[in-house]
MDTraj code that builds the backbone (N, CA, C; nanometers):
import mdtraj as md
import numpy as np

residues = "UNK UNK UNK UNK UNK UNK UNK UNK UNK UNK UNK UNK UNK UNK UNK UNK UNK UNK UNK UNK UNK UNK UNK UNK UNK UNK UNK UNK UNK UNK UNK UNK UNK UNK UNK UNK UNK UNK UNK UNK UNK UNK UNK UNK UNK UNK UNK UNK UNK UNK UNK UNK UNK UNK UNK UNK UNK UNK UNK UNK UNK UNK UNK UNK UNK UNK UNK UNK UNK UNK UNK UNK".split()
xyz = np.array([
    [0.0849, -0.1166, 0.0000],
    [0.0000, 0.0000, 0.0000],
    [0.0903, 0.1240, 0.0000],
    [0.0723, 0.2058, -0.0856],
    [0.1489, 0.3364, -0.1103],
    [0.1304, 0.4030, 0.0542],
    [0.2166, 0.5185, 0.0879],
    [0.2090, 0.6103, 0.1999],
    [0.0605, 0.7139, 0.1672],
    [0.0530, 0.7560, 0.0341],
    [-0.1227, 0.8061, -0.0192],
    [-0.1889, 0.7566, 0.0321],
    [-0.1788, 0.6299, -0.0003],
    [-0.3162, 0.5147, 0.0068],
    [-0.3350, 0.5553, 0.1731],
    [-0.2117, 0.5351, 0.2021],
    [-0.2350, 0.4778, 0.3847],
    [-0.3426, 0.5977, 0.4152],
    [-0.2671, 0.7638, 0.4084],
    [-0.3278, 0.8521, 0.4212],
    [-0.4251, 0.8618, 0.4133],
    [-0.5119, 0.8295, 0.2877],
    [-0.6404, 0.8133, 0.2887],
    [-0.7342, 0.7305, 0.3712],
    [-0.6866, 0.6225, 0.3653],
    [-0.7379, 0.5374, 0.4313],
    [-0.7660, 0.5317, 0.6175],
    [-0.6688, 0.5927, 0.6484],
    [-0.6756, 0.6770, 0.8090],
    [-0.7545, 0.7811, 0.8168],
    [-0.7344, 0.8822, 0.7269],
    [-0.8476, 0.9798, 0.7173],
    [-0.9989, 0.9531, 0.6911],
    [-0.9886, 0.8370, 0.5872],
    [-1.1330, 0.7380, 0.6363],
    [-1.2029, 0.7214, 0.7674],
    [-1.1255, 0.6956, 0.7906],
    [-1.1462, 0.5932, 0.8931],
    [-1.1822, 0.6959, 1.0323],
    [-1.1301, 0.7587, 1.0050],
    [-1.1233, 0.9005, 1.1480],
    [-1.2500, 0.9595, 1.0938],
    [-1.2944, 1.0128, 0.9578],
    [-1.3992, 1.0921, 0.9359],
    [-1.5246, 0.9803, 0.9295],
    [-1.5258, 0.8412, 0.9303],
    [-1.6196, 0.7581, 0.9202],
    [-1.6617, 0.7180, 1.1194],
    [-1.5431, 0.7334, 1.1710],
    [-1.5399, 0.7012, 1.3142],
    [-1.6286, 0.7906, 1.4084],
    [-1.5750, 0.9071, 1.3474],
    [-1.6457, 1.1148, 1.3573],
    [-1.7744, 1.0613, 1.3499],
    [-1.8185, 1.0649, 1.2136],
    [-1.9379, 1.1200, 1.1765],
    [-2.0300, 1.0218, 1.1310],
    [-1.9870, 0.8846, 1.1280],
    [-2.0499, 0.7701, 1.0663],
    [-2.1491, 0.7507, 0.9290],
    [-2.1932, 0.6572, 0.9059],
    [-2.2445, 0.6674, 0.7796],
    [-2.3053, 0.7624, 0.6778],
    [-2.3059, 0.8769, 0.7406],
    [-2.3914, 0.9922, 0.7127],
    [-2.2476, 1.0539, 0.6205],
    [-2.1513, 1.0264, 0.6806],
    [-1.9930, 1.0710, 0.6053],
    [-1.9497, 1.0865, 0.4634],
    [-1.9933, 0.9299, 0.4343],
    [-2.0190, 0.9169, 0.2793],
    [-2.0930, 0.9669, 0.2133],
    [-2.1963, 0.9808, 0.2671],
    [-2.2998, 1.0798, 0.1627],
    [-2.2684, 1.2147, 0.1472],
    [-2.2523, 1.2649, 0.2684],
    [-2.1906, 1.4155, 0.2610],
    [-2.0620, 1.4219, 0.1778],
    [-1.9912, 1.3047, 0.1570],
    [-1.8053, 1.3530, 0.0568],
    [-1.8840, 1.3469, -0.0756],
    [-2.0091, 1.2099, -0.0905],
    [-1.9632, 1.2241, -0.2146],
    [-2.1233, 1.3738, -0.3063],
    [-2.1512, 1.3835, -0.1844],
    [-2.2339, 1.5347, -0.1840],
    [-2.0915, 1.6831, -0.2562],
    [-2.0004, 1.6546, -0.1398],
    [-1.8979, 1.7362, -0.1667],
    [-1.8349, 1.7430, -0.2950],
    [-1.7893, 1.5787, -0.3563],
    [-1.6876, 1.5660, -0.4158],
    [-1.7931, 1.6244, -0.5622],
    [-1.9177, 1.6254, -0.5899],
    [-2.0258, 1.6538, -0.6706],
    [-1.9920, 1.8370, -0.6755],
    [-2.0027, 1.8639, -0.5450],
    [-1.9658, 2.0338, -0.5773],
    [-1.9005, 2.0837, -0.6421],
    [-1.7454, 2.0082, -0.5806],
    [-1.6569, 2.0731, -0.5869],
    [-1.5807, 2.0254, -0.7304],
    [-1.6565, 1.9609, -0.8265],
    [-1.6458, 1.9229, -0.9650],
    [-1.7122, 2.0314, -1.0526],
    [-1.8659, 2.0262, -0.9881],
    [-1.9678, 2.1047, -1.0610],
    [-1.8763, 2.2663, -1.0591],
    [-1.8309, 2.2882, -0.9971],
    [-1.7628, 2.4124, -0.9762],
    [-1.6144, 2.4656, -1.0254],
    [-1.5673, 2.3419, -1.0852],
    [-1.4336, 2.4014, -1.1438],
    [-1.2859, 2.3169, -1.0608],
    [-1.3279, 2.2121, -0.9700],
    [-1.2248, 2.1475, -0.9430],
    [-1.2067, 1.9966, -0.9080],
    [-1.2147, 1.9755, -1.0089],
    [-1.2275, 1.7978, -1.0719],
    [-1.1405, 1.7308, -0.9856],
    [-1.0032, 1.7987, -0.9381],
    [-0.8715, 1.7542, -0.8743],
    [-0.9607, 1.7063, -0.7425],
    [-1.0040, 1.8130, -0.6604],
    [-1.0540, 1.8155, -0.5501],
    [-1.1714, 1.6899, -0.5120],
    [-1.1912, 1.7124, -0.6149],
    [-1.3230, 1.6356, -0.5915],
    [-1.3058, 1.4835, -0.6544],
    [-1.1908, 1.4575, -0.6947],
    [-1.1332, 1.3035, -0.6969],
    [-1.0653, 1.2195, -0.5360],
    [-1.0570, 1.3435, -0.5331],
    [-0.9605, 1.3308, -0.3983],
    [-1.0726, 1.3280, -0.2812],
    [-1.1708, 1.3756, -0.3137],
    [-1.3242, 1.3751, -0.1916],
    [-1.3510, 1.2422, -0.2298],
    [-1.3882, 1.1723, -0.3655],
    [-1.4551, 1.0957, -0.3667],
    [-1.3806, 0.9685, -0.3619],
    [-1.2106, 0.9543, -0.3438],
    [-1.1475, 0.8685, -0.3072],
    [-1.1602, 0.8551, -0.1508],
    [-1.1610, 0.9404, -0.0566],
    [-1.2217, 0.9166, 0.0801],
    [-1.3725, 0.9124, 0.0956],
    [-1.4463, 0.9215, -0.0018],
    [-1.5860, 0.8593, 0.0481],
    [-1.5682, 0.6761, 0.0311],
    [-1.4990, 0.6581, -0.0997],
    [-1.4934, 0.5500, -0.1355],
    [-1.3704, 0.4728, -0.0520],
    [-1.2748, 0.5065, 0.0132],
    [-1.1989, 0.4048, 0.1548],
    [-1.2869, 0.4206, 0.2569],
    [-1.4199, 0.5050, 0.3190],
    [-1.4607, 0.5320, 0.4249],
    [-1.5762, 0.4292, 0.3630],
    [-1.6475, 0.3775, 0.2814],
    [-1.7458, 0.3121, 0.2478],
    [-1.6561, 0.1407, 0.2015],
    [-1.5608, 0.1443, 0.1834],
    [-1.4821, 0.0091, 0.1811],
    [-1.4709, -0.0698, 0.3584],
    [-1.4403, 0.0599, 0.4403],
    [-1.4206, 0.0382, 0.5431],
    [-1.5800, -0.0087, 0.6325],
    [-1.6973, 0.0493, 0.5784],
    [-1.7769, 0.0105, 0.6439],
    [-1.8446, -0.0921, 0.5961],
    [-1.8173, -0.1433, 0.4678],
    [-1.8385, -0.2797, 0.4288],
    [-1.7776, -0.4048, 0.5105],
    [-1.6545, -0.3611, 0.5020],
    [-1.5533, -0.4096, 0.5818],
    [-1.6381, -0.4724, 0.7333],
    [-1.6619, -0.3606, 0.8099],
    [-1.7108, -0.3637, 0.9490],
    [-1.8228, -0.4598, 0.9357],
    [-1.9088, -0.3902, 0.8639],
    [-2.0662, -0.5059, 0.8261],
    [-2.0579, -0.6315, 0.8182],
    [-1.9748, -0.6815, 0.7399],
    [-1.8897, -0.8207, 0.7077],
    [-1.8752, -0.9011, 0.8298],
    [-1.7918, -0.8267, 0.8711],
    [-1.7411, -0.8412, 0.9806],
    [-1.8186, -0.9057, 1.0957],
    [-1.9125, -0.7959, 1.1175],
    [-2.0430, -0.8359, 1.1960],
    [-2.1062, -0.9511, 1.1901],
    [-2.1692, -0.9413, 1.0424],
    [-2.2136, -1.0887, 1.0089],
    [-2.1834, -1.1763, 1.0216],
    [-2.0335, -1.2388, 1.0391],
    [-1.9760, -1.2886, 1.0272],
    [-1.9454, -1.3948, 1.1646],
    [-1.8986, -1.2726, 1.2589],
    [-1.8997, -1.3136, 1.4169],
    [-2.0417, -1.3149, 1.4843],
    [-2.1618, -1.2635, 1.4032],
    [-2.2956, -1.3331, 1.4528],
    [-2.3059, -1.4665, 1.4404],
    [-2.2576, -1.5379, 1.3387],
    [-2.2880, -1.6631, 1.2705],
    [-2.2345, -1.7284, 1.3524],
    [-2.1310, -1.7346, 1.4467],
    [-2.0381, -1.8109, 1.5433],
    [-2.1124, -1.8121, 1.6871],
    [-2.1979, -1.7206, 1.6972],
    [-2.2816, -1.6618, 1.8257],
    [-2.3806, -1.7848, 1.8448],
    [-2.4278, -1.8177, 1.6902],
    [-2.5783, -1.9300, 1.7113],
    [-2.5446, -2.0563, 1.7665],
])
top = md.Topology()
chain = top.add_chain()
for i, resn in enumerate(residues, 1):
    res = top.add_residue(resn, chain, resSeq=i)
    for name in ("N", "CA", "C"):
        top.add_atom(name, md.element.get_by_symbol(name[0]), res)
traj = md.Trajectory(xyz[None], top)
C-alpha cells in the first residue's frame, strides 16, 4: 500500500469514526460540488475518501455478520 493510500485510508477511517455513515454521503455530496464548480482535482480526492470510508464500512458489516454466525 502506497504512503497516499495509507493517508487516505486513516483519514477514512477518522472521518467515518467522527461522523459515521452519514460521512459518505456528505463527501460524495462534496466531491459533486466541488467538480460542478471548477475542481475535478478536488473532488477526486473527496470521492477517493468517500470511497476508503465506504470500503471500510463494508468491511465492518462483514465483519459483523460474520462473528454473529459463530454466536448461534
Amino acid at each position: 500500500m502506497t504512503s497516499r493510500r495509507i493517508h487516505i485510508e486513516r483519514l477514512a477511517l477518522s472521518i467515518l469514526d467522527a461522523k459515521g455513515i452519514e460521512a459518505i454521503w456528505q463527501l460524495q455530496l462534496d466531491a459533486a460540488y466541488a467538480y460542478r464548480t471548477g475542481y475535478p482535482v478536488a473532488a477526486e480526492a473527496i470521492l477517493e475518501l468517500a470511497e476508503a470510508a465506504e470500503r471500510e464500512l463494508m468491511r465492518r458489516e462483514n465483519a459483523s455478520v460474520h462473528s454473529d454466525e459463530y454466536r448461534e
